[in-house]
C-alpha positions as CSV (number, residue, x, y, z in Angstrom):
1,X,71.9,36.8,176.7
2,X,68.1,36.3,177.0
3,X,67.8,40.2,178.5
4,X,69.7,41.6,175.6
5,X,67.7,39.9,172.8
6,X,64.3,41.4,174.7
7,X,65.9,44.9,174.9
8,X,66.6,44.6,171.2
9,X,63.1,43.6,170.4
10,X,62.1,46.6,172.5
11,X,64.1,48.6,170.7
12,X,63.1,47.4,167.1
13,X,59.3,47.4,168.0
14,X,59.8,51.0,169.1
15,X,61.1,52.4,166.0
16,X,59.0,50.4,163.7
17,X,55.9,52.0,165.9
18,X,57.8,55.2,165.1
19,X,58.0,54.7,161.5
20,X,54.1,54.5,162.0
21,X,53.7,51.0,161.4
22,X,51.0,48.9,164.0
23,X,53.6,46.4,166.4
24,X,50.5,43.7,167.7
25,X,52.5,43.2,170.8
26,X,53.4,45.5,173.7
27,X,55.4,42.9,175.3
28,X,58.4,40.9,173.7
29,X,60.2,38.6,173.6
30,X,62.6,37.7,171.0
31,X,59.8,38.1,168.3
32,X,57.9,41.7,167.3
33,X,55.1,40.8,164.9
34,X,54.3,44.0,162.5
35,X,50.9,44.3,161.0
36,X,51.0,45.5,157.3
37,X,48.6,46.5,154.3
38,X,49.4,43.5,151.8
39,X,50.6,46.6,149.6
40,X,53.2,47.3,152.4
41,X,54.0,43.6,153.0
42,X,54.5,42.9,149.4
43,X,56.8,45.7,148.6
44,X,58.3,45.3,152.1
45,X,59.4,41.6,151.4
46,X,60.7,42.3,148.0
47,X,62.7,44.9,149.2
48,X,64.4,43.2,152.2
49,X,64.6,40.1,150.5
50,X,66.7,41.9,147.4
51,X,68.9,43.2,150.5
52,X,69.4,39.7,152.2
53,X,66.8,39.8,154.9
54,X,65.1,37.1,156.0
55,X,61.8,37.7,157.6
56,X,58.8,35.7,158.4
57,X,55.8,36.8,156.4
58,X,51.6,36.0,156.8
59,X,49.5,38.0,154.5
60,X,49.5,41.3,156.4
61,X,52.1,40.3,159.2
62,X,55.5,40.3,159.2
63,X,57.2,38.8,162.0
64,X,60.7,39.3,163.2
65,X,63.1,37.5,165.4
66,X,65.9,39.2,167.3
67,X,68.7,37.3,169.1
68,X,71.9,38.2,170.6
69,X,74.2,37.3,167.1
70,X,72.2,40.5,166.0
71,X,74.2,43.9,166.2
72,X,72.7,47.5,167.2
73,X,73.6,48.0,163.5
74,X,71.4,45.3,162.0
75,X,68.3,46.4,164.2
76,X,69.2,50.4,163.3
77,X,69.1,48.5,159.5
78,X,65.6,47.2,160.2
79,X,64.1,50.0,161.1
80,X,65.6,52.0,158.0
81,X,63.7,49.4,156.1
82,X,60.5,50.6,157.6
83,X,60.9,53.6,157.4
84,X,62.0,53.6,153.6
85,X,58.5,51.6,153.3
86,X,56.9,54.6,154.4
87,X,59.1,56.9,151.8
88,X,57.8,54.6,149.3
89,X,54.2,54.6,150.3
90,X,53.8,58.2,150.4
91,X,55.5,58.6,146.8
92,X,53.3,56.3,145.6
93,X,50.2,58.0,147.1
94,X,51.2,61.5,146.2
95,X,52.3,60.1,142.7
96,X,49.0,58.9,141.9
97,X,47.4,62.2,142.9
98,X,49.5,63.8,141.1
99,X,48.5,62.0,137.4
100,X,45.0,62.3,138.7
101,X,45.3,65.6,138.8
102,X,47.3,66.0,135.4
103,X,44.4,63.6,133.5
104,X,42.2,65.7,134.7
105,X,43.6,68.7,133.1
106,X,43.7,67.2,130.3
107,X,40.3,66.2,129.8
108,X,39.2,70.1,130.1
């Protein structure tokens, strides 16, 4: 049971590194730890925690545990979460741009 935990902590800190978030670790075991903005980690918690995820969270980490009760489902599931965060963050960059930009007309 042990290998198939690690493979699905391999396989959860490889698409959270392709969702283009920093995994600290290269080498796992049960545990990937995540490092966030505390932008990212705040919006991150509130939004798995609204969707009854438990993680572990430490200003700009976010740590989380894989064991075998977890299905391919739940770590396909985590990921999504990440890379909804990302979603997010770009809106909320582009969105701030955007009234930037229409302020500024309006001051002309």
């Amino acid at each position: 049971m042990l290998r198939i935990s690690i493979k699905k902590a391999i396989h959860l800190a490889y698409g959270i590194q392709n969702a283009g978030f920093e995994v600290v670790h290269q080498q796992f075991f049960d545990t990937v730890l995540v490092k966030v903005s505390p932008v990212d980690a705040d919006s991150f918690k509130a939004h798995s925690e609204s969707l009854n995820y438990n993680f572990g969270y430490d200003g700009e980490y976010i740590r989380l545990a894989v064991d075998e009760t977890h299905s391919q489902r739940d770590i396909e599931e985590v990921i999504s979460l990440f890379n909804l965060q990302v979603k997010v963050r770009h809106f909320l960059i582009y969105g701030l741009v955007f009234l930037q930009n229409y302020n500024d007309r309006l001051e002309i």
